[in-house]
Each structure stands twice: as structure tokens, then as C-alpha cells.
C-alpha positions in Angstrom: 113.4 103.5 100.7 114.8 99.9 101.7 117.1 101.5 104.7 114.4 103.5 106.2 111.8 100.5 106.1 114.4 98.2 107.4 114.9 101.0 110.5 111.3 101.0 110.3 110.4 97.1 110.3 113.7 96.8 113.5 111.8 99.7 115.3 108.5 98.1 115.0 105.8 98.0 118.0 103.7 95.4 116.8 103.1 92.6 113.9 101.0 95.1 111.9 103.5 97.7 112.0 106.3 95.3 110.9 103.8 94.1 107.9 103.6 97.3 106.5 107.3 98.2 106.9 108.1 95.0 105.0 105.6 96.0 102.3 107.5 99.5 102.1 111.0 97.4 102.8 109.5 95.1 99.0 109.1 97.7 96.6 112.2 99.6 97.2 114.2 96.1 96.8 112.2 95.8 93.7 112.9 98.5 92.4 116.6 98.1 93.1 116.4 94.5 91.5 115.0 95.6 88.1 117.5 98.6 88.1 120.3 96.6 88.5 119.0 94.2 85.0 118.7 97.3 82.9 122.2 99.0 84.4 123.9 95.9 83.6 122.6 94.5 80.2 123.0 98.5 79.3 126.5 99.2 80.6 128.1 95.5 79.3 128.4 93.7 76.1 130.0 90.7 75.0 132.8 89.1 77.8 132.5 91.5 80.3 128.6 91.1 79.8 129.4 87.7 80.9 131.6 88.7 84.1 128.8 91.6 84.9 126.4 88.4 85.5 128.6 86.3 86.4 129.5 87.9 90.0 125.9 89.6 90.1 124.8 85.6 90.2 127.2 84.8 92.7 126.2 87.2 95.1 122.6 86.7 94.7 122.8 82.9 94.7 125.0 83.2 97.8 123.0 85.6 99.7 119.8 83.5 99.5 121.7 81.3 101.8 123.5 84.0 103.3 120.6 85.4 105.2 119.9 82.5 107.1 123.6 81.8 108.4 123.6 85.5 109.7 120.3 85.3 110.7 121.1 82.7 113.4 123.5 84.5 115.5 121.8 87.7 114.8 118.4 86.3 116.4 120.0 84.0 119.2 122.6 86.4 120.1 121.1 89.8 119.9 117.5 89.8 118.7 115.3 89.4 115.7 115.2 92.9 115.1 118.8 92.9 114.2 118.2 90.8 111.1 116.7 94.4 109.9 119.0 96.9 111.3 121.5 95.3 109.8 120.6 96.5 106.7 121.0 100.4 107.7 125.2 100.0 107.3 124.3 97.9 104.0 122.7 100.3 102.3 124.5 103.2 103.4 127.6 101.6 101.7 125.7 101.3 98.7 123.8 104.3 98.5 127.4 106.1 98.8 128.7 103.7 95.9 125.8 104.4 93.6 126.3 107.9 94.0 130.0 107.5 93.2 130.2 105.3 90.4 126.3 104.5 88.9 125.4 106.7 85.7 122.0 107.3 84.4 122.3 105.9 80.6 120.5 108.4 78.2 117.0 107.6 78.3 113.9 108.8 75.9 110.7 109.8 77.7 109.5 109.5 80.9 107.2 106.6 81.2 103.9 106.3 83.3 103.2 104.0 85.7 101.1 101.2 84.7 99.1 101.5 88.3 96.5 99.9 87.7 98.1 96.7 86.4 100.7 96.6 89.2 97.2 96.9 91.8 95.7 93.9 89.5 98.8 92.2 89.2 99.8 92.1 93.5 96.4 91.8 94.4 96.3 88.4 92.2 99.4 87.1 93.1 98.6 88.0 97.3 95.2 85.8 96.6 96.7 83.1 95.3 99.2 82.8 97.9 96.3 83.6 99.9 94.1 80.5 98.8 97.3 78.2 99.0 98.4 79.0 102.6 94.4 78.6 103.6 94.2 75.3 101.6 97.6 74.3 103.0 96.4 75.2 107.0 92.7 73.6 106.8 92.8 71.7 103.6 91.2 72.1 100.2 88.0 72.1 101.1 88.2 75.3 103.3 85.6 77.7 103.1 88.5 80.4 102.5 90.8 78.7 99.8 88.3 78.7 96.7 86.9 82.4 96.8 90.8 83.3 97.1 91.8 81.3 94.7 88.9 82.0 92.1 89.7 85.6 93.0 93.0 85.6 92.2 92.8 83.7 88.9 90.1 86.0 87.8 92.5 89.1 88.8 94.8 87.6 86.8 93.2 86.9 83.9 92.0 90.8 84.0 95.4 91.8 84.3 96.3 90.2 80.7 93.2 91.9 79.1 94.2 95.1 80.8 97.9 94.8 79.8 97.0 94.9 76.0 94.9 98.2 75.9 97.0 100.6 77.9 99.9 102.1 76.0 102.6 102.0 78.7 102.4 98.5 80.4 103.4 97.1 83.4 104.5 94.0 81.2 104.1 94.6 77.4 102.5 90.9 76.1 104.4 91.0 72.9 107.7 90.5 74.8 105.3 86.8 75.8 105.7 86.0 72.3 109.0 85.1 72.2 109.8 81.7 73.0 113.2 82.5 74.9 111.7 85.0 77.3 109.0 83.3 78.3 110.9 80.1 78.7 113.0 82.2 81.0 110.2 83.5 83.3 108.7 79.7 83.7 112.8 78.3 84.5 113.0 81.5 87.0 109.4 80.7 88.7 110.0 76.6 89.2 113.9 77.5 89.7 113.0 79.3 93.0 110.3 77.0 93.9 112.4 73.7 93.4 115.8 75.7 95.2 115.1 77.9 98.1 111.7 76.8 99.7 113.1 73.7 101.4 115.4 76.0 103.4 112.2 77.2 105.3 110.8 73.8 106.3 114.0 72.5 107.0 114.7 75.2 109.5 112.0 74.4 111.1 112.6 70.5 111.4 115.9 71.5 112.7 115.0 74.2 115.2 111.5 73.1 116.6 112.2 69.2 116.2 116.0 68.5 116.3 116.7 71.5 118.7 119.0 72.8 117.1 120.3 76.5 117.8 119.6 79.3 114.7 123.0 79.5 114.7 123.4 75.7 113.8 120.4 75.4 111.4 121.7 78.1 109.4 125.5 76.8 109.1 123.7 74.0 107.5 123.1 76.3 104.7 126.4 76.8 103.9 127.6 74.2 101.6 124.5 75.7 99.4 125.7 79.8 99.3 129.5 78.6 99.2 129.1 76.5 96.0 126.5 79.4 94.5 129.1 81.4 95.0 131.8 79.8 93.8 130.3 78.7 90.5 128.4 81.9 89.6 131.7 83.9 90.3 133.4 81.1 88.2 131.3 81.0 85.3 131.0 84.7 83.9 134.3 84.3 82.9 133.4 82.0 80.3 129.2 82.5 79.6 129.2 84.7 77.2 130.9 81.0 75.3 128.3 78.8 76.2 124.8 77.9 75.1 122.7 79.6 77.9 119.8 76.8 77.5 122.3 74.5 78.6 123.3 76.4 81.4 119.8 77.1 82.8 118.8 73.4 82.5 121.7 71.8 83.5 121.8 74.6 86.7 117.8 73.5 87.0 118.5 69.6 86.6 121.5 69.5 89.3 118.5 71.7 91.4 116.6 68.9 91.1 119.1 66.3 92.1 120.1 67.7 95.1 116.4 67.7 96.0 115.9 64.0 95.2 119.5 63.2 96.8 117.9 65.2 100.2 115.0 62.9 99.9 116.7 59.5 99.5 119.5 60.5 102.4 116.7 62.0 105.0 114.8 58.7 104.5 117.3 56.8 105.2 119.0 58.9 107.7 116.5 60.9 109.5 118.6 64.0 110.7 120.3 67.3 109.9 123.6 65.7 108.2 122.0 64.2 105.8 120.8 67.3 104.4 124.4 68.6 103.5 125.4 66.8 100.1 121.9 67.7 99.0 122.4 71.2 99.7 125.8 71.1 97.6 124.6 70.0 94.6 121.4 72.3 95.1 124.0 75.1 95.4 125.8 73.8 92.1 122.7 74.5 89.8 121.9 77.3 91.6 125.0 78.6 91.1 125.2 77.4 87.7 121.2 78.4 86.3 121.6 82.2 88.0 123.8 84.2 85.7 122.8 83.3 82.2 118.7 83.2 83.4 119.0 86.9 83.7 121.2 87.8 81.3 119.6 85.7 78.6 115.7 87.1 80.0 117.2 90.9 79.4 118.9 89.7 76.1 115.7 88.6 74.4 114.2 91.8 74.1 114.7 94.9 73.0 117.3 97.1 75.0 114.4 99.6 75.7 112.5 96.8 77.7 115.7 95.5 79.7 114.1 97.2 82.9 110.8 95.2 82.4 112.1 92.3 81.6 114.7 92.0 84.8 112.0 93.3 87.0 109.5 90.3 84.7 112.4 87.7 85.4 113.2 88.5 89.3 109.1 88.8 89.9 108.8 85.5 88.3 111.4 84.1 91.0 109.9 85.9 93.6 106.4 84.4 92.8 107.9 80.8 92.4 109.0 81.2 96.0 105.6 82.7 97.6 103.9 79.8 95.8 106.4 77.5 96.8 106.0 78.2 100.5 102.3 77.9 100.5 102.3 74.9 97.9 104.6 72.8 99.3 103.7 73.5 103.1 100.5 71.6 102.3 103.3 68.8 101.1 104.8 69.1 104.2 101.9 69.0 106.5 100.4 65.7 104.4 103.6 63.5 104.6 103.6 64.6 108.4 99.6 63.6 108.9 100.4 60.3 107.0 102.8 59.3 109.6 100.6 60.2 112.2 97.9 58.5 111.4 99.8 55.4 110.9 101.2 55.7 114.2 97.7 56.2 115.7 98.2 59.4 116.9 94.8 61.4 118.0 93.9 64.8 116.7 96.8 64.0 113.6 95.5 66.8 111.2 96.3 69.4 114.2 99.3 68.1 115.3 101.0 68.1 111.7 99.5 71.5 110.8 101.8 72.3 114.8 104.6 70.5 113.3 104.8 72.6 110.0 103.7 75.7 112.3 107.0 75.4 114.4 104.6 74.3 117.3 106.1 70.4 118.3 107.4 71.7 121.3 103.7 73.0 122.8 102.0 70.0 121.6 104.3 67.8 123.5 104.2 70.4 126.5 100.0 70.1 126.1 100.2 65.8 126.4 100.0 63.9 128.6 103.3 63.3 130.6 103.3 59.5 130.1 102.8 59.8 127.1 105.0 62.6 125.6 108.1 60.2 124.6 105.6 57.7 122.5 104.6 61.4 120.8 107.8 62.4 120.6 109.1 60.2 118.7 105.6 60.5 116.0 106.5 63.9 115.5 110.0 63.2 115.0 109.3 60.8 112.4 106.4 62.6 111.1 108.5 65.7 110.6 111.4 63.8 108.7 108.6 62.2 106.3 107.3 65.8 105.3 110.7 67.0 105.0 111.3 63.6 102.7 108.4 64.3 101.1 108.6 68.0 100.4 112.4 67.5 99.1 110.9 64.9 96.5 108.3 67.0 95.4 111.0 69.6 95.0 113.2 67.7 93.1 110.5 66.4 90.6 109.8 70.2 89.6 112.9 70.8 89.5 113.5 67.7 87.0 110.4 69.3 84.8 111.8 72.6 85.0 114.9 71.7 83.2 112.9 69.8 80.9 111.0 73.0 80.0 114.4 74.9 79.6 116.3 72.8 77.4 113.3 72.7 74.9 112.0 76.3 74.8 115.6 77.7 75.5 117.6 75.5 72.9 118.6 78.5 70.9 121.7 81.0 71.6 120.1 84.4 71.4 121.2 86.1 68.1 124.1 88.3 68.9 122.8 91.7 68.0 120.1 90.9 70.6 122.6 89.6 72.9 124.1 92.8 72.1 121.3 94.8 73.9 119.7 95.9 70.1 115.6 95.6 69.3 115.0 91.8 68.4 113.9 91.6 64.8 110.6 89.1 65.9 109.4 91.1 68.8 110.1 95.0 66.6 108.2 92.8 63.6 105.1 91.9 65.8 104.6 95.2 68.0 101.7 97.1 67.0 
């Protein structure tokens, strides 16, 4: 399903076309995601438990950075529908290796499909995004943000009342009632949010302001993937050892430094190399808070729910990043209108909502041409504040985030949990 909508999404005639490939192109990397959680946490125990989550971590960590260092040359030297067909040989190296090696583990029943909590459940989380990106484009007071927003917290609240009176549920609520899962889906949501979303608005303060070349902007990435990669890969060797509460907040905290040590450079230092020690240390917690946030989610409930609580933990992440991008784009935009308006620049609401939109260059093609260098140089320095600003707002979730996980995750998980068996709490309280 994910090759053909990646053939389908490079071969596409049109934006709407591409939209619903990449809709197609979601759910079958969905359901390869929460797969992979229950294969692991099924086939592994103990050490190589560890190991198993160790280098699944470091390729995930890395490849969130990955993408845009390929993406580069793939865009400026062949086209953007390469950053999709690339996929096809992928996939068909996988699809051969699952077929060679992957075996089904002996299962009970077949389960239904909770459909009408996974239509309540997207259709919230799409107006909330929704509501954000409107709020972030035209403000708060936009006629559009509310009714999405109001929407979407009213799906969502349905969605919890639904989820306890069907038998087979999308997410069963008693595996909420345990203290370590849920302090692993709130650590996975603010991990993503505080880690990866800065890579977007920083691409586009390097490519539309800085002129720098896709292939540049995404090289600055790599100090982030290589030290994800290097401490995930590093670290399963010895996780299985180590308190995973410790791990996930520390990972979390060093998240949020990197954020705040971006911030303080790109103040002082308005320009792409100041982004690179930042991006290290971000790399560090990512690299460090990875492994042990999924194995510890699919460890704290029973091995029956490993599945569901993988696919909980990676939708968590994935929802921390769509909230992310439409949150902290308003961040963005504000810091960017705040130094436009102190510079007197006319029509500053617009002309931050360009900047955040990838659009300096036609605002400075649209003014005046005596006056295009005095507006150049506002939208450089309005562009660096919201980039400032955004990495501060970042790293102050972050900070909160690892607050949250060394309190609710304080506790190593008890081993025959750890083991994949039922957790006494959760087999105690389900009806």
C-alpha cells in the first residue's frame, strides 16, 4: 500500500490527486509503524529486547532528519516527485525481507475494526489542526478557527464516550489508567512537537530568506540524524539496564536544550551556523528519549495490546508534530510581525504571514524598487526573530515535557510486564 501510493503521489496530475495519494501513502505507513511495536515487543525479551529498540530508534531518529538531506538533491537535482519514487526500490527491499524473514506470531481471534472510532478519532485530530493552521494564517479571531476547533474538541470528546461502549476498541481506555502509558503518550506527543517542527520553519528561513540551496538547508540537518543515530544504536545495548524514565526525560530535557541553545545563538548570530550545535544536542535527546519511549509504551500493557499501544504511542508523535506545525507557525508568524511593526513596515500582518508562507522573495519582488533593500533587511530580521522565537517556545515544552516524564515515569516497569505478560493493574481493572 505505501509503494503504490508513493508511485501514485510521484505520478500525480494535480494537488488533489497528490492529497489523496498521501492519505493512501498514511495508513499503509501506519499500519507498518504499529506492526513493527507488536513484532518487536513479541519476538524480544530481556537484552536483545533492548538491542531490538535500540537500532529500531536509531533508524527512526535518524531518518526524521534523513528525509530532508535527501530531499534536497532529490528536489534541486531531479524533481520533487523523486522524493516519492524513491520509495518504490525502498519498499521493494523490504517487502522481499518481510517475506523472507517476518513470522506471524500465533494470534487468537480476528478482531473488528473499530471504524467508527478511527472516523471520530481523524476527523478530530484533522479539525484541530484545522482550527490551528486557520488561527495561525488570519489570527484567533478568524471566522474559521473556532467552529473547527469547537468541532474537533467535541469529536474528541465523543470519541472517549464511544471508546467505552464498543467491545473491540480503537484504543481500549483502561490501558489510560495506567500511569506509565499515559505518561508515555504525553512524552511522545510534546517530544515530537519540541524536536522535529523547527526543521520546517527553519528550512524555510534558510531557503526563501538566506538563499540557500535544498541541498544546503538540508546538510544542516545532519549533525541532528548523525547523533540520533549514533546514540539510539549505542544505547540498546545497555537499556534493558537503565531506568527508562530517566532515559525519556533526560532524551526530552537535552530536546529542550538544544532548542533554547538555537534560540540564544540565532539571536545573537542571525544565520544558518548558528543552528548546528543546537541541532546536536537536539539530536542527543532524540537519540537518547526514542528507544526506551516505545519500548516502555508496549511494556505497560498487556502483550495482547502491544499493537494498540505502538500504533497509540507513534499516533501520539505523529499528532505532536501536526499540532506542532500549526501551533508554533502562529509563533513564528508573531515574532516575525513583532519585528515588523517595530521597523514600521506597512501591511506587517501580510508580509509575516509571506515570510512563514516561503513568500519573501515575491513580497520583495512586489515593492517598490527603492525601497526593496530597507525591506530586505525587515524580513531578514523579522525571519530570524520567529525562528528565535519559535526555538524558545520549543525548548520550554520540551523543558515541561521532561518534567512530566520524570514524575509520571519514575518507576521501572515490573519485569514480567517488561516481559510482554498481562500487567496485574490493568488485567485487575478491565471489565
Amino acid at each position: 500500500m505505501f509503494a503504490l501510493a508513493s508511485l501514485a503521489c510521484g505520478l500525480a496530475p494535480d494537488p488533489a490527486a497528490l492529497i489523496g495519494a498521501r492519505v493512501v501513502q498514511g495508513a499503509g505507513g501506519a499500519a507498518m509503524i504499529a506492526t513493527t511495536f507488536a513484532l518487536l515487543n513479541g519476538s524480544y525479551t530481556g537484552r536483545d529486547r533492548g538491542t531490538a529498540y535500540g537500532m529500531w530508534g536509531a533508524v527512526s531518529g535518524a531518518s526524521s532528519a534523513v528525509g530532508p538531506l535527501l530531499g534536497g538533491p532529490l528536489t534541486e537535482g531531479l524533481s520533487w516527485r523523486w522524493i516519492f519514487l524513491v520509495n518504490l526500490p525502498v519498499s521493494a527491499v523490504a517487502i522481499v525481507m518481510s517475506a523472507l524473514v517476518l513470522r506471524d506470531a500465533p494470534t487468537g481471534r480476528a478482531r473488528r475494526v473499530d471504524v467508527p472510532g478511527v472516523v471520530l478519532f481523524s476527523s478530530a485530530i484533522g479539525l484541530l489542526t484545522y482550527g490551528m493552521i486557520r488561527a495561525g494564517e488570519y489570527g484567533w479571531g478568524a471566522p474559521t478557527c473556532w467552529p473547527a476547533l469547537c468541532g474537533g474538541a467535541a469529536l474528541l470528546i465523543a470519541f472517549a464516550i464511544a471508546e467505552t461502549r464498543v467491545a473491540e476498541p480503537l484504543l481500549d481506555p483502561v490501558l489510560l489508567r495506567n500511569r506509565v502509558f499515559g505518561g508515555v503518550l504525553i512524552a511522545a506527543l510534546l517530544l515530537n512537537f519540541a524536536a522535529y517542527v523547527s526543521l520546517t520553519y527553519t528550512s524555510i528561513w534558510m531557503q526563501s530568506v538566506l538563499r540557500l540551496s535544498p541541498v544546503t538547508a538540508g546538510l544542516v540537518a545532519l549533525p541532528m540524524s548523525g547523533a540520533a543515530f549514533a546514540v539510539s544504536a549505542s544505547l540498546g545495548r545497555v537499556m534493558h539496564r537503565l531506568r527508562p524514565g530517566r532515559l525519556i526525560g533526560g532524551g526530552i530535557l537535552l530536546i529542550g536544550a538544544g532548542d533554547l541553545l538555537g534560540f540564544a545563538l540565532v539571536r545573537a548570530w542571525p544565520s544558518w551556523p548558528a543552528l548546528l550545535p543546537g541541532f546536536f544536542v537536539l539530536g542527543l535527546g532524540v537519540g537518547l528519549a526514542t528507544p526506551p519511549m516505545s519500548s516502555t509504551g508496549t511494556a505497560a500493557v498487556p502483550a495482547g495490546r502491544g499493537g494498540m499501544a505502538g500504533g497509540a504511542v507513534y499516533t501520539a508523535r505523529q499528532v505532536g508534530y501536526a499540532f506542532g506545525i500549526a501551533l508554533l507557525g502562529s509563533v513564528f508568524t508573531a515574532g516575525a510581525h513583532h519585528t515588523l511593526t517595530g521597523r514600521h513596515v506597512e501591511s506587517s500582518g501580510a508580509v509575516a504571514h509571506a515570510i512563514a508562507g516561503a513568500r519573501s522573495a515575491d513580497v520583495l519582488r512586489s515593492a517598490p524598487a527603492g525601497s526593496r533593500h530597507v525591506l530586505g533587511e525587515a524580513v531578514h530580521a523579522a525571519a530570524a526573530n520567529g525562528i528565535a522565537v519559535l526555538l524558545l517556545v520549543a525548548g520550554l515544552v520540551g523543558v515541561a515535557a521532561a518534567l512530566s516524564s520524570f514524575v509520571l515515569l519514575r518507576e521501572r516497569p515490573a519485569a514480567e510486564t517488561a516481559a510482554g505478560a498481562p500487567d496485574p493493574e490493568l488485567v485487575r481493572d478491565r471489565p
